[in-house]
N, C-alpha and C positions, 0 to 999 in steps of 0.2 A: 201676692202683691196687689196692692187693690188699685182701684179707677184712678186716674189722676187728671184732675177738666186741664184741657193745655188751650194757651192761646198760638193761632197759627196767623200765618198769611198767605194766600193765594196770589200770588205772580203771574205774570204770562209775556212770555216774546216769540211775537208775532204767531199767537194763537198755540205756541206749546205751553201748556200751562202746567204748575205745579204748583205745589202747598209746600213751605217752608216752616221750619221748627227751629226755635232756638232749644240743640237738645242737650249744650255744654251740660248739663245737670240733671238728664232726665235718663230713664232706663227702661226700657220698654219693650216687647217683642215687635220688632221693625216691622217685620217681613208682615206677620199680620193688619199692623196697624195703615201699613200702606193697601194693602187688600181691603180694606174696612174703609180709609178717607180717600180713596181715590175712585170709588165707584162712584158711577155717575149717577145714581139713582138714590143707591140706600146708603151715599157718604157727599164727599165734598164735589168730588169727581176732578181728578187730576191727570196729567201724562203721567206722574210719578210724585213721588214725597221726597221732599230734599232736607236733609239734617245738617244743620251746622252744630262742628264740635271743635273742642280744644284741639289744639295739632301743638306737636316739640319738632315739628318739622318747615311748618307756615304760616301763616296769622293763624289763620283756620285749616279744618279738615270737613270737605264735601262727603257726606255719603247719600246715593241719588237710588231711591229703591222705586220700581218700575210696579204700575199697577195688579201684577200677576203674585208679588213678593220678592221676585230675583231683584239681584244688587246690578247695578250699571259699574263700570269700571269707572268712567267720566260721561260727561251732559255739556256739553257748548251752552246750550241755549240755559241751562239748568245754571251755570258756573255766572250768566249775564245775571240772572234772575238773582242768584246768592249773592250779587255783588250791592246789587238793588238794596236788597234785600239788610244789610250787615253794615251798611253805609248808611242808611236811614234811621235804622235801631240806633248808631251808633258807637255799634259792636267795635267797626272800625271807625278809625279817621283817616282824612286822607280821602285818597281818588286813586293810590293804587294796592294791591293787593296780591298777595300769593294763597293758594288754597293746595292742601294737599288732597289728592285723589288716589283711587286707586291704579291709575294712569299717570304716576307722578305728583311733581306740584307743577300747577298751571298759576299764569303771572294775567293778572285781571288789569286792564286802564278804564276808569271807569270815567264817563263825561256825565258834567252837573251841569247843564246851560244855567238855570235857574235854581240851584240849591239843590235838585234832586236830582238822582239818577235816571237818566232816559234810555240810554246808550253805551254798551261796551265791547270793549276793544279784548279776546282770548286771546292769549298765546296759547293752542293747541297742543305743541310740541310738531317732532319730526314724524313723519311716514313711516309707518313702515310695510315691507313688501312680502317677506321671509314668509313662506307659506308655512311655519312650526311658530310665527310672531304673532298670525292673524287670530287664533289658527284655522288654516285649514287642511285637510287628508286628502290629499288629490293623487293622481298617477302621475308621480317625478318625471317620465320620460316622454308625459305629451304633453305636461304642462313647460309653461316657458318662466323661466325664473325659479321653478322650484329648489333646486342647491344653491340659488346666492341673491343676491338685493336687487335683483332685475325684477321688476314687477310682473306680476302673472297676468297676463289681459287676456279675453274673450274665451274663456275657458267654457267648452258647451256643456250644457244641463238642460236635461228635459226633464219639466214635471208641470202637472195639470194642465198639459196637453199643448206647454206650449215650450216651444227652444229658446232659451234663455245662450247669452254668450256674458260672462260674469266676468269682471275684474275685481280682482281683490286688493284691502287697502287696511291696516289696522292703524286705527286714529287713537288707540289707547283702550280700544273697543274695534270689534270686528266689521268690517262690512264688507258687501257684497253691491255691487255696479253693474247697469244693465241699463246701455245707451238705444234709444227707442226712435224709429225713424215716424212709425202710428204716433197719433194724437194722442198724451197720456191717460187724456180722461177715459180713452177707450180699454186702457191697460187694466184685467181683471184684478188688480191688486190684492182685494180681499181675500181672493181664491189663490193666487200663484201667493203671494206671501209669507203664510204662513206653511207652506210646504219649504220655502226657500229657507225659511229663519230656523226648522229643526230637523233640515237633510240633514242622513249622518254623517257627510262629508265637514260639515260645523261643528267638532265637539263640543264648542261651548254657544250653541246657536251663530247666529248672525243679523245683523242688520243690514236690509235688501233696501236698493233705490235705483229707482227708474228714470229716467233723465230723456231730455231730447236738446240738444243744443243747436240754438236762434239763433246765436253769432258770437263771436270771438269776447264777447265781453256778458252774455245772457244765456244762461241755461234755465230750461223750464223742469221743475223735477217734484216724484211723490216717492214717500218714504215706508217701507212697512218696518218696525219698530219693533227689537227684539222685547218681547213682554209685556209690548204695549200696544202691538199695534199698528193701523194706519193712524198717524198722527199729520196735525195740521204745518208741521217746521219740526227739523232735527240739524243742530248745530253741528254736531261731527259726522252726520251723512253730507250734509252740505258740504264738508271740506273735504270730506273723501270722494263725492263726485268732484269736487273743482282741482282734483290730485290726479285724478283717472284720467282727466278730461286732459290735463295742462301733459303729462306723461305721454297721451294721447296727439298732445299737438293739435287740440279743436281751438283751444284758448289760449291767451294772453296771461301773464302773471295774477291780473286782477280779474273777477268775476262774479257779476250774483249770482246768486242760486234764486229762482223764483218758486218759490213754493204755494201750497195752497192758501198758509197765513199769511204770508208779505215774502220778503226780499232780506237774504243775508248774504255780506259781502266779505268775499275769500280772497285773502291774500297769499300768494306761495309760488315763490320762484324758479321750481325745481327742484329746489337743495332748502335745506333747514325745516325750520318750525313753520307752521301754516300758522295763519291768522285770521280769525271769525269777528266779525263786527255785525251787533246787533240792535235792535231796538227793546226796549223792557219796558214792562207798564206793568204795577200793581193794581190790583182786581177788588179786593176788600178782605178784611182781619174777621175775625170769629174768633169763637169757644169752641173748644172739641168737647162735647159732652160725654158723649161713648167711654 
């Protein structure tokens, strides 16, 4: 099958950025093509490449492939961005939306102050705890919660020389939580991260985040990103910290996450669906020539 010039567009909220494709009609090796436009050097350079396709199940169907080639289940910040993104084109109308994922279909509100999309409102979905839901392979009998929906917290792991106490959270995608009393910018993230994102205790990896909570309503937090990386903002690490956190009893129902790129605000009251509300800005459109 030969070259096909595609036109894209580069999105970003609050500094995770990604490249969107309208691909209802295109056919392509994904895995590669995201290894290829998401380098920052010899491509467009992205956290990930987002495809929009036909869905028999929701307006559209998200699939959010991560700079390494692996596929993400779901992307918070990615689902803002495709809202952006499918609103503008047209694609959609309206200002709300449903998107299937591999984590369900997730319900989009998207805010137009001014005709465009600035601003969106995820419905994430529900928690879940079930250490075979995350997953993860741990010792049943020291861990807490491992045979039922009581949440696993402060589970210890040492690796790259430091004691990590993890709670675990699957937001439709796995993560892994690690509340830090130290300043986070002192946190080796580059080093401890990627040992935490492919212990074998991860069958399918994980997505690690270190957090330090300011106050009942402010958490300061960085993220290391199954496939991608330290990234600048991760919408379902956000909600998985402001899950751990509120389980935890540090916080209130409402919370930002402050990240390195800005502030995302999590809603979740203990019981139901969490809710991500973000900011979104388009970057600039191109030709894929490659």
């Amino acid at each position: 099958m030969g070259k096909l010039t595609m036109n894209f567009t580069k999105l970003q909220a609050i500094g995770n950025d990604f490249i969107v494709l309208d691909a209802r009609n295109m056919e392509r090796d994904w895995a590669k093509l995201a290894q290829d436009m998401c380098h920052r050097h010899f491509g467009i350079g992205a956290d990930g490449l987002i495809l929009v396709m036909a869905s028999n199940a929701a307006d559209l169907k998200m699939r959010i492939l991560n700079p390494d080639g692996s596929e993400a289940e779901v992307c918070g910040n990615g689902l803002i961005c495709l809202a952006r993104y499918v609103i503008g084109k047209g694609i959609i109308s309206g200002s709300r939306l449903t998107v299937e994922t591999l984590a369900g279909n997730k319900t989009i509100q998207a805010f137009m102050p001014q005709g465009k999309v600035n601003r969106a409102k995820v419905n994430m979905g529900v928690p879940l705890f079930k250490a075979e839901d995350i997953p993860v392979v741990i010792n049943r009998e020291e861990s807490r919660g491992g045979v039922d929906i009581t949440p696993i917290l402060d589970y210890p792991l040492n690796v790259a020389g430091k004691e990590l106490a993890l709670s675990f959270v699957s937001m439709g995608n796995p993560h892994a939580v690690n509340f830090l009393s130290q300043p986070l910018t002192k946190f080796p993230l580059s080093k401890v991260g990627p040992e935490v994102e492919k212990h074998p205790m991860f069958p399918e990896r994980v997505n690690f985040e270190v957090a330090t909570v300011l106050n009942r309503k402010q958490i300061k937090a960085r993220v290391w990103e199954r496939g991608a990386g330290e990234t600048l903002a991760c919408g379902s690490g956000a909600c998985a910290i402001a899950v751990i956190a509120r389980v935890k009893g540090y916080i209130d129902n409402e919370v930002d996450i402050m990240l390195p790129g800005g502030d995302l605000a999590i809603d979740w009251g203990g019981v139901g669906e969490v809710y991500l509300t973000g900011t979104v800005e388009e970057v600039f459109a191109g030709e894929w020539l490659k």
